[in-house]
C-alpha positions as CSV (number, residue, x, y, z in Angstrom):
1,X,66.9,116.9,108.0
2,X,66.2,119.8,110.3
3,X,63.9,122.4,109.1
4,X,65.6,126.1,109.7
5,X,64.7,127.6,113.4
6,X,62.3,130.9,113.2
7,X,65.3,132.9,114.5
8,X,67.0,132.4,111.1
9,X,64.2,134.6,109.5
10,X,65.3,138.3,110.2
11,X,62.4,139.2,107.7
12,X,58.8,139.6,109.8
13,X,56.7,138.9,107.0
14,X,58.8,135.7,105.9
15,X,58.4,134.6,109.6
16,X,54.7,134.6,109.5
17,X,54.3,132.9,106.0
18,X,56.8,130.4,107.7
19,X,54.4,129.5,110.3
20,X,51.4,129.9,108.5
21,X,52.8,126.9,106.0
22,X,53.9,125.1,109.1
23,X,50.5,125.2,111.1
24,X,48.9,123.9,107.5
25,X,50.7,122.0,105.8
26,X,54.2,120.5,108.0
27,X,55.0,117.8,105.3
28,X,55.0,120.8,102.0
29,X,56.9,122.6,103.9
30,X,59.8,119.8,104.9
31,X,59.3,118.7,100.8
32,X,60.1,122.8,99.7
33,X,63.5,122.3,101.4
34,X,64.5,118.9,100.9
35,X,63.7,120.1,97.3
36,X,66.4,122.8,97.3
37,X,68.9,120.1,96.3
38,X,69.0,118.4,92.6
39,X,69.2,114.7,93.7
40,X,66.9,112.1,92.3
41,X,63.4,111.3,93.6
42,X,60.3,109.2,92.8
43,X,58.0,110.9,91.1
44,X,55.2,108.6,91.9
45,X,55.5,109.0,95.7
46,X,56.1,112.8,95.5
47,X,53.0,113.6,93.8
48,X,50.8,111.3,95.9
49,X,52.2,112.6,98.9
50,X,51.4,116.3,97.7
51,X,47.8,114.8,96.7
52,X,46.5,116.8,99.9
53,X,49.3,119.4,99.7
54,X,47.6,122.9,100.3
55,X,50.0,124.8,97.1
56,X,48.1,128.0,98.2
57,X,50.8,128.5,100.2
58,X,53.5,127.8,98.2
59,X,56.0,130.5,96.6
60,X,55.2,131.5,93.1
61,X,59.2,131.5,92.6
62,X,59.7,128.2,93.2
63,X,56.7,127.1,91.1
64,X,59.1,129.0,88.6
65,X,61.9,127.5,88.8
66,X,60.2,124.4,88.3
67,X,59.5,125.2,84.8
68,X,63.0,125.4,83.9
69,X,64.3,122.6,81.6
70,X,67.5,122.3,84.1
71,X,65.5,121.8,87.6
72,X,65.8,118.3,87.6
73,X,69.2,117.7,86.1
74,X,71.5,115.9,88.5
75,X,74.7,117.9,89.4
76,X,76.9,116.7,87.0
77,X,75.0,117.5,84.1
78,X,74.3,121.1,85.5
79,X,77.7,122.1,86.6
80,X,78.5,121.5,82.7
81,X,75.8,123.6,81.9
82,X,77.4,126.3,84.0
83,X,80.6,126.2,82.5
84,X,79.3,127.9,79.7
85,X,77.1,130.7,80.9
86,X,77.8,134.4,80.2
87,X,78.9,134.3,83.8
88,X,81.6,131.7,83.6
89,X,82.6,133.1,80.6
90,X,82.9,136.2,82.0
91,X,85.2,135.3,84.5
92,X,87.4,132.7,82.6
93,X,87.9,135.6,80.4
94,X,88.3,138.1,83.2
95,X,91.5,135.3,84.7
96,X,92.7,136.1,81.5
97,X,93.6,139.3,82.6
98,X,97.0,140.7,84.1
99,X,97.4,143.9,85.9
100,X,100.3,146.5,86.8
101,X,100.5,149.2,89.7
102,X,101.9,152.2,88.3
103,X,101.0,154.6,91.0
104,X,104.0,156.3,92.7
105,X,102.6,155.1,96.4
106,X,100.4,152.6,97.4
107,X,97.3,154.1,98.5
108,X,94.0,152.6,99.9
109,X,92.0,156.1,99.1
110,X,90.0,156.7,96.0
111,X,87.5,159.3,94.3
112,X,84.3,159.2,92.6
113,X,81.2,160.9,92.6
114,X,83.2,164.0,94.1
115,X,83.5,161.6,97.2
116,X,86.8,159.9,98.9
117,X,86.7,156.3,99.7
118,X,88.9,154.1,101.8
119,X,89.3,150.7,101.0
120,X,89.4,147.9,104.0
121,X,92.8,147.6,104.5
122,X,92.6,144.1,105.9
123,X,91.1,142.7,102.8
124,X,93.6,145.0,100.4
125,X,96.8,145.5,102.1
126,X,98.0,141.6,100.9
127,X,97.1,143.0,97.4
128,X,99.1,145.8,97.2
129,X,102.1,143.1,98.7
130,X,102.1,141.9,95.4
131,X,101.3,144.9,93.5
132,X,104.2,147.7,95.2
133,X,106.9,146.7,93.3
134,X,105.5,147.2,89.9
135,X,105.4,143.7,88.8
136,X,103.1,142.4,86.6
137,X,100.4,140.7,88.8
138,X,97.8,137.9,87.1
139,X,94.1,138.5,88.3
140,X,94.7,134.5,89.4
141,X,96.9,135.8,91.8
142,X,94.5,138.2,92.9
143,X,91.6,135.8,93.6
144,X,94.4,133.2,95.2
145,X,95.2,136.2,97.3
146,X,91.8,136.8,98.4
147,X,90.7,133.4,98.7
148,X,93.5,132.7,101.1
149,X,92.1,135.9,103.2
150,X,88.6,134.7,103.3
151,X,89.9,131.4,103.9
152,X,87.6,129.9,101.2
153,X,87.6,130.7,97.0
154,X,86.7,134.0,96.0
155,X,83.6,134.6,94.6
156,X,83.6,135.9,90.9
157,X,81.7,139.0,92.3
158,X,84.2,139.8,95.1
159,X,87.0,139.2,92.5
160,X,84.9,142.1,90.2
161,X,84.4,144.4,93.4
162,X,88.2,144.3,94.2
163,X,89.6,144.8,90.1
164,X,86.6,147.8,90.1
165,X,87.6,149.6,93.1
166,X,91.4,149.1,92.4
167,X,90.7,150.4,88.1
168,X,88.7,153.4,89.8
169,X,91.5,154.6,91.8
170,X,93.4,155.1,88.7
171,X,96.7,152.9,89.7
172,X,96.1,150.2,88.0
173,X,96.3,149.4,84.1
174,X,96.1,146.4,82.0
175,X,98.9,144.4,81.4
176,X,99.7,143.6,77.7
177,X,100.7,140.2,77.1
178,X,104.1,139.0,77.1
179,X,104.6,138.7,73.4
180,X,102.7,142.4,73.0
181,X,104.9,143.6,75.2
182,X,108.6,142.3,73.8
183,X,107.1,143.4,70.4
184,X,106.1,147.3,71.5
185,X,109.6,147.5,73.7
186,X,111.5,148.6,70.1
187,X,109.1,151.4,69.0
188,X,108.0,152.3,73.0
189,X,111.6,153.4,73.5
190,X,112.4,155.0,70.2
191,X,109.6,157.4,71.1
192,X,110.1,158.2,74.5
193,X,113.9,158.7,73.4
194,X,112.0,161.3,71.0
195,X,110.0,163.0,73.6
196,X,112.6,163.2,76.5
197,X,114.8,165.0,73.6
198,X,111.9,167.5,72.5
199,X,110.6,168.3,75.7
200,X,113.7,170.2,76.3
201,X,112.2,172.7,73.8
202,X,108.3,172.4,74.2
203,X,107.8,172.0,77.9
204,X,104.5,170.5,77.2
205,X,105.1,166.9,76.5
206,X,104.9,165.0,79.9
207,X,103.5,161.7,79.0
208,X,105.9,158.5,78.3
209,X,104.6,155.3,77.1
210,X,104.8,152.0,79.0
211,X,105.2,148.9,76.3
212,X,103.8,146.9,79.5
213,X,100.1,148.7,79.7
214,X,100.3,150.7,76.2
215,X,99.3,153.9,78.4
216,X,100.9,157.0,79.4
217,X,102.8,157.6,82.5
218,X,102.8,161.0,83.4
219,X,106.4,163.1,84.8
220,X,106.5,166.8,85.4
221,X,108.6,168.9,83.6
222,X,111.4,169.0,86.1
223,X,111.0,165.0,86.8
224,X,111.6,165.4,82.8
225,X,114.7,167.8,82.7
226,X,116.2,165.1,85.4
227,X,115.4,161.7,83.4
228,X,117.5,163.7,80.3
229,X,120.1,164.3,82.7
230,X,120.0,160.7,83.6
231,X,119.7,159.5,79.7
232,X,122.9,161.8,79.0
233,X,125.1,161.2,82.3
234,X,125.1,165.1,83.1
235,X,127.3,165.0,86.4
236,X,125.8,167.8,88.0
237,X,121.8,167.4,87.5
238,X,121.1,170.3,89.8
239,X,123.7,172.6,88.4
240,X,122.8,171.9,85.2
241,X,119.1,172.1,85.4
242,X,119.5,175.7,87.5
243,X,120.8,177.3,84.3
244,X,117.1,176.7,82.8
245,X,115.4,180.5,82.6
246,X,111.4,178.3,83.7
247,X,113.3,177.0,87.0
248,X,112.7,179.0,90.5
249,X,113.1,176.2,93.1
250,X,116.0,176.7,95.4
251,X,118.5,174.6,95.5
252,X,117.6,172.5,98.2
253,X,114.0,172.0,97.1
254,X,115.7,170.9,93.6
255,X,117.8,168.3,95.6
256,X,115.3,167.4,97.4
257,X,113.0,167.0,93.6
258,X,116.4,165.2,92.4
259,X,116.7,162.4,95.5
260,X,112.2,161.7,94.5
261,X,113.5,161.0,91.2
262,X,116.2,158.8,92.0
263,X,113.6,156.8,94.1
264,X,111.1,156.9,91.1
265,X,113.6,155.3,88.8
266,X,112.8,152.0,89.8
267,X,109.2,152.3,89.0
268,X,109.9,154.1,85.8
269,X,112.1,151.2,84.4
270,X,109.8,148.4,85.5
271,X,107.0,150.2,83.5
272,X,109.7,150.1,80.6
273,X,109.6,153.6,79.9
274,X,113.6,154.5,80.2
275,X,114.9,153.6,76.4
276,X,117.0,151.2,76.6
277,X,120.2,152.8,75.0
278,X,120.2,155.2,77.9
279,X,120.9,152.7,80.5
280,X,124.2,153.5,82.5
């Protein structure tokens, strides 16, 4: 086994204890890494071949981890063990998870701390493939996803990073499971029947809830007037809504508001919020 060359060490200090170990003790040091792995040794042999080993030198960490009941477990035994730490836990409970897009527009910028990020498009962009057209998306699929970009299985900390940075950007909501989802569709679109109707008079109710992620999804009091004019087949959407006393677009900039909508509808349906009674 080859001990790691000196250009490996980017750390000066860490280069110097490295040699200094070397110059004393060559056989401690080629017994600290051939130690690193958890195979079976003799006991016997090691500790008469350490009789003369100078452990002045050795790292108080890895006297440390020798005091750990699991040091000396073959792998086996110790990748059990590490099916049940908090951290495997955490992320058998975090592939659990399902997530929908419900931004308008994929976008790869995000705010916090009064700052704008960018997100690497390279590692993103084949999320957001699976994400634009509202579907629901498993977080399985999002570590398959990555995994296949970094061409190896993606670490449970990289999988965090990416479901963190795509939560902050405000996008993307939790996906309710299937049989939450059939059961809220009833009730969902009974009351968004209810606010699409009263927002006609109040003006101030703008939210509509999506059975899939039990959240609001947010429409503008015009993208309102023209999702009642869908609900109720009005012909003439523009004419219509240009009798309202609140409305001082022009005509084109309300066709213009009318085609967005159209192109929104989509979206709007695959987050379940259109009632179901209203469908042409």
């Amino acid at each position: 086994m080859d001990l790691p060359v000196l250009e490996d060490f980017k750390n000066i200090q860490l280069q110097s204890q490295f040699n200094d170990i070397l110059s004393s003790n060559a056989k401690y040091l080629a017994h600290e890494y051939l130690n690193q792995s958890y195979e079976s040794f003799d006991f016997a042999k090691l500790a008469a071949e350490l009789s003369q080993a100078k452990l002045q030198f050795a790292s108080p960490a890895h006297f440390a981890r020798l005091l750990k009941p699991s040091y000396f477990l073959d792998k086996a035994t110790l990748n059990k063990l590490n099916e049940t730490s908090p951290i495997m836990q955490a992320e058998k409970e975090l592939l659990k998870l399902s997530f929908i897009y419900v931004g308008k527009e994929i976008s790869y910028k995000w705010k916090a701390m009064g700052k704008t990020f960018t997100m690497h498009q390279h590692v993103y962009e084949p999320i957001f493939e699976a994400l634009k057209d509202h579907s629901i998306v498993s977080v399985q699929e999002i570590q398959d996803i990555l995994s296949a970009h970094h061409k190896r299985k993606a670490a449970f900390n990289e999988l965090v990073d990416v479901i963190v940075n795509l939560k902050t950007q405000g996008s993307l909501q939790v996906a309710q499971e299937k049989s939450a989802i059939e059961q809220a569709k009833h009730s969902s679109d009974r009351f968004n029947q209810a606010i699409i109707e009263e927002n006609q008079y109040a003006y101030y109710l703008n939210r509509l809830v999506s059975p899939i992620s039990a959240k609001g999804i947010y429409l503008n009091n015009l993208e309102m007037d023209f999702l009642y004019a869908h609900m109720h087949h009005i012909k003439d959407p523009i004419k219509w809504i240009s009798q309202k006393p609140y409305i001082k677009q022009t005509e084109q900039e309300l066709q213009n508001a009318l085609q967005d909508f159209e192109k929104d509808l989509p979206r709007l349906k695959k987050l379940g919020t259109i009632p179901k009674e209203t469908k042409k």
